[in-house]
C-alpha positions as CSV (number, residue, x, y, z in Angstrom):
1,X,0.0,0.0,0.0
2,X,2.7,2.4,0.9
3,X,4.3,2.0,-2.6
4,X,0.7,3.0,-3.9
5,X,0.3,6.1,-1.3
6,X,3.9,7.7,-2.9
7,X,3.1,6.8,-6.3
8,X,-0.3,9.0,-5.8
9,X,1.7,11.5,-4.2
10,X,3.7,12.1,-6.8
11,X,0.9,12.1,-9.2
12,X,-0.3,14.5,-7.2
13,X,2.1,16.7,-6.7
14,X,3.1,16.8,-10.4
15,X,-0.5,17.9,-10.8
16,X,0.3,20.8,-8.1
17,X,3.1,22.0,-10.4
18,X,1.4,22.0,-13.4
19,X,-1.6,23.8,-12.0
20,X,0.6,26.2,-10.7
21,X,2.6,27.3,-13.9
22,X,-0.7,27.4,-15.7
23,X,-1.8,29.9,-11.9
24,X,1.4,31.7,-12.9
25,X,1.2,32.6,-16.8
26,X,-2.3,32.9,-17.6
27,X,-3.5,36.7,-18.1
28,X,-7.2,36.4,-16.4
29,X,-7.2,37.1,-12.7
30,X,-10.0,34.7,-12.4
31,X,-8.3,32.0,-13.8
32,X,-5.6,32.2,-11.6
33,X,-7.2,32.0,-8.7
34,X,-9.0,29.2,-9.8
35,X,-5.7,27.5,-10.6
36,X,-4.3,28.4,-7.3
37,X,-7.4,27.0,-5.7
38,X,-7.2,23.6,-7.5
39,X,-3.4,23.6,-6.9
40,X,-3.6,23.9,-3.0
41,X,-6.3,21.1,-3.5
42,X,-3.9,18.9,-4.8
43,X,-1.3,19.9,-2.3
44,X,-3.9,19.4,0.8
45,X,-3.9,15.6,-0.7
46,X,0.4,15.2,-1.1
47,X,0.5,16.5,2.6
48,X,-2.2,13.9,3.5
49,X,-0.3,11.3,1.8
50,X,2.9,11.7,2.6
51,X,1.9,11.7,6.2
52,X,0.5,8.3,6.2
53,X,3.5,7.3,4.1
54,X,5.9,8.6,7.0
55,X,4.0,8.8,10.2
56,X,5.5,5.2,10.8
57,X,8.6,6.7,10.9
58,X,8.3,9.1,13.3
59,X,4.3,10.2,14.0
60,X,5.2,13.2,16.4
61,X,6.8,15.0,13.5
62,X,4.9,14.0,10.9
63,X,2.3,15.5,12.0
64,X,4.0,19.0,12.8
65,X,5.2,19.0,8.9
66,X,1.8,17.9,7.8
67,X,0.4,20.5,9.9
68,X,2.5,23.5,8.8
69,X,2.5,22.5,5.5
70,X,-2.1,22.6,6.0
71,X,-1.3,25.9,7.5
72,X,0.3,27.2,4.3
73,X,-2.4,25.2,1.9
74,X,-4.5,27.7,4.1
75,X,-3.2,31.3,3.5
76,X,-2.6,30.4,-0.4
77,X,-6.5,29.6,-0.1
78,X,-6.8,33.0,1.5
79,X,-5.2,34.7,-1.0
80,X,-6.8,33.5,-4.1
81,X,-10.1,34.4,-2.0
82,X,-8.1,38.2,-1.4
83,X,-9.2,37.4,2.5
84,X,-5.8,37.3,3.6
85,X,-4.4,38.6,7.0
86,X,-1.2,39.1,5.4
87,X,-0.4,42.4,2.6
């Protein structure tokens, strides 16, 4: 299963990068929020997966990397939706 869950997460994060050029170069505004919407979609699911693929490694930290790395999912979300704390 494990070989599986990185497989996916690389599928997935190749998806995040892709998504994210596209967020990058296209001209419309609208459209790059969208992409940077979809992109931190796909990169809520790598940090999901590469937690179950290394949380028998060492659980405690794990979870603090899959945490921060939620926390910054979360302020890209904020920015495409121009809600965020940050200028």
């Amino acid at each position: 299963m494990s070989r599986f869950q990185a497989r996916l997460a690389g599928i997935f994060y190749l998806l995040t990068i892709v998504v994210g050029v596209f967020a990058a170069f296209v001209p419309s505004r609208q459209l790059s929020d969208a992409g940077n919407l979809i992109g931190s979609a796909f990169y809520v699911v790598v940090t999901i997966l590469l937690y179950l693929i290394l949380k028998p490694v060492n659980p405690a930290l794990s979870l603090i990397a899959a945490l921060i790395s939620l926390a910054g999912c979360t302020v890209g979300v904020l920015e495409a939706l121009h809600r965020s704390p940050f200028s």
